[in-house]
C-alpha positions, 0 to 999 in steps of 0.5 A: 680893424675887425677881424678877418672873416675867413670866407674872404679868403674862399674861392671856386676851383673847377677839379680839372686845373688841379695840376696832377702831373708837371709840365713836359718842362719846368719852365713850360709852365705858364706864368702870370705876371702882375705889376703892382706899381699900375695894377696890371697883369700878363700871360708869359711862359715861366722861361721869360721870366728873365726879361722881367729881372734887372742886372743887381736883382737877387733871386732868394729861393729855399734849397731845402731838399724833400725827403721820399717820406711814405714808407709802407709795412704791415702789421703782424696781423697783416693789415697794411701800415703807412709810415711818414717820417717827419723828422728825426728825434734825438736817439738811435733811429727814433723818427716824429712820424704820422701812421695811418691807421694812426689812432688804431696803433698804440704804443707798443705796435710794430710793423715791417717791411713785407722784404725785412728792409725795415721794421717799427716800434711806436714807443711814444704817441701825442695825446691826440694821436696827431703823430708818433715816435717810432724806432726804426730798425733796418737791414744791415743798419741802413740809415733812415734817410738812405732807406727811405731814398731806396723804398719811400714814396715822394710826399705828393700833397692830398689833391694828387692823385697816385693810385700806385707807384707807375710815376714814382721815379718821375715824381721824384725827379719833378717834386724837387727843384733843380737847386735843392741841397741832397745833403738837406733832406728836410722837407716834406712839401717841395718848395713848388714855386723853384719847380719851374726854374731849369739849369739853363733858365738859371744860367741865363739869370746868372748871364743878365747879372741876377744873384742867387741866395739860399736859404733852408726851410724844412717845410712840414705838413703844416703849410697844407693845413687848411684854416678851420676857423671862422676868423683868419687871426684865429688861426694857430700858424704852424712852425718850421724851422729855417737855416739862414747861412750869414752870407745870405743875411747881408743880401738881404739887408745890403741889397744891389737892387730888388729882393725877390723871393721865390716862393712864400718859404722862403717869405716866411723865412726872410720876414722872420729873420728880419723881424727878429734881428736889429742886428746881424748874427755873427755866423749862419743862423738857426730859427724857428718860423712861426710867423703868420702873414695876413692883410694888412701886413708890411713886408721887410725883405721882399720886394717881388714875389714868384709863387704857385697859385694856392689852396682856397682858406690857405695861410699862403692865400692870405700871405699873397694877398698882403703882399699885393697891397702891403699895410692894406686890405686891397690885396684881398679883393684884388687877389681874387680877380688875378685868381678869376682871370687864372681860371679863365685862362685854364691856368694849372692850380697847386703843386705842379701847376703854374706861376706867378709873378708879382713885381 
């Protein structure tokens, strides 16, 4: 098969139905449902999404927790510093972080917090200055990760506008699902398809017969990395690490009935988990996703899929549209048409739009 023309996966999306703020309610959002077995689709509100579930489905959803990322300081000279803690690196308080103005702060630069809550040293820097190790120094020894749930800003993706911090306490509340582990603060993008469901949504799931499963993929900023190359397969797919607890592995591969996934994190973690075992681990397992799904790829582990609607020349529109059609291309033409319809429709785009479900 040649290979895939990124074009394929490019598409027009008028700037208003770029959700900036959720729905009044989660599962307000509208929710688009397409039916694979006769290439159907229809307009639902995300709370009926239990009338299209079967007593022994299981929902499997990613539980990772996001972190209030943004941390602001300042230079000693007074210009302004962003801190974007990705990840905690072995030692005393050193974090993998992205700083803006990145490229203009070498190693050796510090900065701090205007109140003395924090300061920072940059002690290590990538060749391309893509991110640093900084070493965090806080206030009577406060924790990385309690400061930032104190001071950060919630990591909005770059097509939400925030122009100050007036909807930080709304956004920290409604970029985080409703299931999501606190004690897993490992993600720095929601896992937006969970945003919908409400406590009393998965009440009523749990009523009809339908089981839970979690999994932890700590999301990282590569899922927003739009593919710049001129083919799809030249791509180089970025890697997250999961947790895939034992109990959650025999749901996948003993089903009672139809394996849904709620979002494609946690796709990328069932279809890597499956992809690398014949046989199970004897505990909970620690991996490493660096999977790439794109037509004509065949699926596993999943057998109904609940996702957002994508950025255009996304790894996640690619993923969509092999799922669709799995082992062809078909998805890729017919993705754009539920897309069309989308639009038609006004259907909300991205993080905190509306939903999909795909049967």
């Amino acid at each position: 098969m040649p290979p895939l023309s990124t074009d394929l996966f490019d598409y027009q999306l008028p700037e208003r139905l770029i959700a900036q703020t959720p729905a009044d309610r989660r599962d307000a959002s509208r929710l688009l449902v397409v039916d694979r077995s006769n290439r159907r689709f229809s307009h639902h509100v995300f709370a009926d999404l239990p009338q299209f579930l079967h007593s022994g489905d299981t929902l499997f959803r990613n539980n990772a927790a996001v972190l209030p990322a943004r941390l602001r300081a300042v230079r000693p000279t007074g210009g302004k510093v962003e801190c974007f803690l990705l990840r905690p690196v072995d030692g005393a308080n050193l974090w993998r972080c992205l700083v803006k103005p990145g490229k203009r702060l070498p190693v050796g630069a510090t900065f701090a917090h205007t109140e003395g809550e924090f300061s920072g040293e940059i002690v290590e820097k990538d060749p391309d200055g893509s991110s640093v190790v900084v070493r965090l120094t806080t206030r009577d020894g406060e924790g990385i990760v309690e400061l930032a749930n104190r001071l950060g800003s919630v990591p909005l993706p770059p097509y939400i506008q925030r122009h100050d911090d007036s909807t930080r306490i709304s956004d920290l509340s409604r970029y985080q699902t409703v299931y999501a582990n606190r004690a897993r603060q490992v993600a720095v993008a929601a896992p937006t398809a969970g945003l919908h469901f409400t406590p009393e949504l998965l009440t009523e799931i749990d009523r009809r017969g339908v089981d839970t499963a979690d999994v932890t993929l700590h999301v990282g900023l590569g899922t927003f990395r739009p593919i710049t190359s001129d083919t799809v397969e030249g791509h180089d797919i970025h890697h997250e690490l999961y947790e895939m607890p034992r109990v959650t592995a025999d749901k996948l591969v003993a089903p009672t009935g139809r394996r849904i996934a709620v979002g494609t994190t946690t796709v990328r973690t069932v279809e890597h988990f499956l992809r690398t075992h014949e046989t199970l681990p004897a505990g909970d397992f620690i991996g490493d996703a660096d999977i790439y799904i794109y037509p004509p790829a065949q699926f596993r582990g999943v057998d109904a899929l609940i996702t957002n609607f994508h950025q255009p020349r996304s790894t996640l529109l690619c993923l969509v549209s092999a799922f669709l059609t799995p082992g062809s291309t078909d998805g890729i033409s017919w993705l754009k048409e539920i897309y069309a319809e989308a639009i038609a429709q006004d259907y909300r785009f991205f993080s905190y739009g509306d939903a999909m479900l795909i049967l």
